[in-house]
C-alpha positions in Angstrom: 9.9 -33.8 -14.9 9.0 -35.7 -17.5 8.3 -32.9 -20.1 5.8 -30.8 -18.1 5.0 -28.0 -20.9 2.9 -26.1 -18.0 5.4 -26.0 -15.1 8.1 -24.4 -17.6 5.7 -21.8 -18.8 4.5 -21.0 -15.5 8.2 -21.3 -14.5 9.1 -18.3 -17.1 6.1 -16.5 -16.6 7.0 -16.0 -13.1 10.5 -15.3 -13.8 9.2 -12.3 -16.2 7.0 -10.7 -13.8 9.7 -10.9 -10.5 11.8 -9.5 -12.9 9.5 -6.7 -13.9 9.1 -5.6 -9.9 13.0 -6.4 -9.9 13.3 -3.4 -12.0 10.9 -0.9 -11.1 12.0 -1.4 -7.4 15.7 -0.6 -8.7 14.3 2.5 -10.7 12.3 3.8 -7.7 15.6 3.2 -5.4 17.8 4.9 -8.1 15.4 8.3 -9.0 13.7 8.4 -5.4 15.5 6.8 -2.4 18.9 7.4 -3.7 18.3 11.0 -4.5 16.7 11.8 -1.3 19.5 10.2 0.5 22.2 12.0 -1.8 20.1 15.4 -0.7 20.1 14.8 3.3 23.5 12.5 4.4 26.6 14.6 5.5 29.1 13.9 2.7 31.6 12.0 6.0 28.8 9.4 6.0 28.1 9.1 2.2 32.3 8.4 2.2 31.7 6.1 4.6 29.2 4.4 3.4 30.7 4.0 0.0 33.7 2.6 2.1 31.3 -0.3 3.1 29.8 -1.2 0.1 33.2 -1.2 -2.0 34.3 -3.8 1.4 30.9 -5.9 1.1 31.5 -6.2 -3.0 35.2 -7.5 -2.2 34.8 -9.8 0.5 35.5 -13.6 0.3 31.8 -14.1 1.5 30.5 -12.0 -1.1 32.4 -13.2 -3.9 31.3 -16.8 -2.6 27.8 -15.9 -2.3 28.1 -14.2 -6.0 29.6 -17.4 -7.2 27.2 -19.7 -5.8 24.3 -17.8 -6.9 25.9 -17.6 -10.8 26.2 -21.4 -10.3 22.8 -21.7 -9.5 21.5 -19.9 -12.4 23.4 -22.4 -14.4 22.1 -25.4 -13.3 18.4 -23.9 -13.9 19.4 -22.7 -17.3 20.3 -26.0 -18.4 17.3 -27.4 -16.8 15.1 -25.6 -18.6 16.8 -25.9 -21.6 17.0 -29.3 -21.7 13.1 -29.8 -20.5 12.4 -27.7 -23.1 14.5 -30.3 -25.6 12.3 -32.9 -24.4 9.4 -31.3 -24.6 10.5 -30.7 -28.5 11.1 -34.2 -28.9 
């Protein structure tokens, strides 16, 4: 509050560097553990677990917890643009 210069850069820096790991732990899962898995799993259980992710991405409490999440992201956005508006001021 109050136009706190250093907690919003801190604030992005941090959001930068979590999203940095974000990535190269998707990259590894997607060229490593992915591959490996695609290599070893009968093709019954790869069908069935494609079956569960396609039910986990279409369930109420997934969709809720998608929503929730977006709306969070909102409310911070605005947050930080508007301490960033004050800051400007």
């Amino acid at each position: 509050e109050g136009g706190n210069t250093g907690a919003v850069a801190l604030f992005c820096r941090a959001a930068r560097d979590f999203s940095a790991l974000l990535r190269a732990h998707i990259m590894k899962e997607d060229h490593v553990l992915f591959v490996m898995a695609d290599m070893r799993l009968p093709d019954a259980e790869k069908e069935k677990l494609a079956d569960d992710f396609q039910d986990a991405e279409t369930s109420g409490e997934a969709c809720r917890t998608k929503a929730e999440l977006l709306r969070s992201l909102e409310r911070l956005e605005r947050e930080i643009v508007n301490e960033n508006a004050a800051v400007r001021s």
